[in-house]
DOKE-706877 format. One record per residue (C-alpha): x, y, z; residue in one letter; chain. Coordinates in nm, 3 decimals, decimal comma. Example, Ala and Ser with C-alpha at 12.3 -4.5 7.8 and 13.67 -1.06 7.14 Angstrom:
<rs>
r x:1,230	y:-0,450	z:0,780	res:A	chain:A
r x:1,367	y:-0,106	z:0,714	res:S	chain:A
</rs>
This chain:
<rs>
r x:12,677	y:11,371	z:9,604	res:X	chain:A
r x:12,884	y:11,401	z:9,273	res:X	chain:A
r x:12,744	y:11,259	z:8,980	res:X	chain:A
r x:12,787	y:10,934	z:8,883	res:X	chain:A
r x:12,958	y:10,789	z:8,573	res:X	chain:A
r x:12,710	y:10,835	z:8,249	res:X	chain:A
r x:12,863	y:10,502	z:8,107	res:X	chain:A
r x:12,743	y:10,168	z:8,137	res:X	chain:A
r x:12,932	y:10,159	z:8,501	res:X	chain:A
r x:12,680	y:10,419	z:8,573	res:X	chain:A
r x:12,309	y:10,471	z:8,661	res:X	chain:A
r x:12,163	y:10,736	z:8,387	res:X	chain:A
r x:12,033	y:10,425	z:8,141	res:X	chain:A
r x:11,803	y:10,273	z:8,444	res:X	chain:A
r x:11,574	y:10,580	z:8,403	res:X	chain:A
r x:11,334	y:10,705	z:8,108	res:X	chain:A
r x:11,456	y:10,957	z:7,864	res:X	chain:A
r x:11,158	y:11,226	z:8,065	res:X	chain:A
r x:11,326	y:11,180	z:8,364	res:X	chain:A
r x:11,707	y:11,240	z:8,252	res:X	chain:A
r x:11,578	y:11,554	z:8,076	res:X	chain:A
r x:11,391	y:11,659	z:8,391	res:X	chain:A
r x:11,651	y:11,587	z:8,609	res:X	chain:A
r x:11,891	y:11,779	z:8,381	res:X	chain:A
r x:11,656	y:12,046	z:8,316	res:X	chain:A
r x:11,543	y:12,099	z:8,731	res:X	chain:A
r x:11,823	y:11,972	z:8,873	res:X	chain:A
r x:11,809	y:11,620	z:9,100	res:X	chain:A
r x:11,588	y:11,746	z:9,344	res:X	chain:A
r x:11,197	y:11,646	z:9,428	res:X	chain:A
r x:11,009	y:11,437	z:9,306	res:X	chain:A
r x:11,309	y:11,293	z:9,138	res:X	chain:A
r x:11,524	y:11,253	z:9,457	res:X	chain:A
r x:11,355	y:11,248	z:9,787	res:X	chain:A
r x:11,375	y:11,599	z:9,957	res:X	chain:A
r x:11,692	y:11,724	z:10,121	res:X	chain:A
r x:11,890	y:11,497	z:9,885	res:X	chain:A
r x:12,232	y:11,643	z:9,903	res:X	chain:A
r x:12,335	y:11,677	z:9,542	res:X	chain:A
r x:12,573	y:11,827	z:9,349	res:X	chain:A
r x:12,321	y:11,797	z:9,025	res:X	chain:A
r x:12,263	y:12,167	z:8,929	res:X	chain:A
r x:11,929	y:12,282	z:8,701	res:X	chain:A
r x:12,046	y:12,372	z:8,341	res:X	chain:A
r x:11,734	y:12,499	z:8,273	res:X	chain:A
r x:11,868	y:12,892	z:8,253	res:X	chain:A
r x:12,145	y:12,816	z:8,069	res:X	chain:A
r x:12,062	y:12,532	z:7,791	res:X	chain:A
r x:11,764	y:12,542	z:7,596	res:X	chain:A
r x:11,517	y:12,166	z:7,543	res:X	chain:A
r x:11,731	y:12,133	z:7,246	res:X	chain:A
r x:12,050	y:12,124	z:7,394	res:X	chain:A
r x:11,978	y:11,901	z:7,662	res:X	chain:A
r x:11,827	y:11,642	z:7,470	res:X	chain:A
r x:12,152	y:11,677	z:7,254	res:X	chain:A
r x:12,348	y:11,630	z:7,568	res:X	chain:A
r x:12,149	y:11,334	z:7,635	res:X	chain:A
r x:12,154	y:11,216	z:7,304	res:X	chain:A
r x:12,545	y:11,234	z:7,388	res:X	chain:A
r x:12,581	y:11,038	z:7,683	res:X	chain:A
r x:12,366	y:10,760	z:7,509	res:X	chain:A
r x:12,598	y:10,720	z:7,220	res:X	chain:A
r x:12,860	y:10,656	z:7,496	res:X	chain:A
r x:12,662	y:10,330	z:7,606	res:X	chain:A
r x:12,711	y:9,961	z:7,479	res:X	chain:A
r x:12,475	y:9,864	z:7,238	res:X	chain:A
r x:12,385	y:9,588	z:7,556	res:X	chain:A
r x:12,286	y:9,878	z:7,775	res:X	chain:A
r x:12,112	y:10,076	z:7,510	res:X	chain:A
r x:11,901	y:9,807	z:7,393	res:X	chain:A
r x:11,783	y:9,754	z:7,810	res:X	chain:A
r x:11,713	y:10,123	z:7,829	res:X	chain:A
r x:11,502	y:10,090	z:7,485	res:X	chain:A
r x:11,337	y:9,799	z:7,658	res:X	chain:A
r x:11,252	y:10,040	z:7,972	res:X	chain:A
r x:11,171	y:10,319	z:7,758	res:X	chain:A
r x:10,894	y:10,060	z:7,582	res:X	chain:A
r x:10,783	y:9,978	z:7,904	res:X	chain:A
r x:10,736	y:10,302	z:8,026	res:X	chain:A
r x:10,556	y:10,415	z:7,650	res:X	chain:A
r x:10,296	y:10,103	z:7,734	res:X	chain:A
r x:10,254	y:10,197	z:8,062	res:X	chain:A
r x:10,156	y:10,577	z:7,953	res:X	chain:A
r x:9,922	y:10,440	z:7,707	res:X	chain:A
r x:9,732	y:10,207	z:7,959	res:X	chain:A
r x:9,701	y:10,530	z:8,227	res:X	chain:A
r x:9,571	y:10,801	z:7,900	res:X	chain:A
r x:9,402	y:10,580	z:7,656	res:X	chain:A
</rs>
């Protein structure tokens, strides 16, 4: 599967800034996509460092209405309280 559009047309801003970095880090494969998930998502991990992908990330987020950016800080709250209740 290609990737899909990193704009607001896209999916990237329905998941938590962890899992975009793992996914771009690993590559879409388990646990992020179920196993034998064709896709075309590659691991960067050889060839950018944490830095650079969370730059890259950082990127793609700028592209995003200030609509869809304020939902994915909503999710990314949601996901922060979550953490908290599991590792008080």
């Amino acid at each position: 599967m290609p990737a899909p559009p990193h704009d607001d047309t896209g999916h990237s801003w329905h998941h938590g800034n962890d899992v975009l970095f793992a996914i771009t880090k690993f590559g879409f494969k388990a646990p992020y996509a179920p196993v034998g998930y064709p896709s075309d998502m590659p691991a960067f991990a050889e060839m950018l460092s944490d830095d650079d992908i969370w730059n890259a990330l950082a990127f793609i987020e700028s592209r995003w209405s200030d609509q869809v950016r304020a939902r994915h800080d909503r999710l990314q709250q949601q996901i922060a309280s979550r953490q908290r209740q599991h590792h008080p």
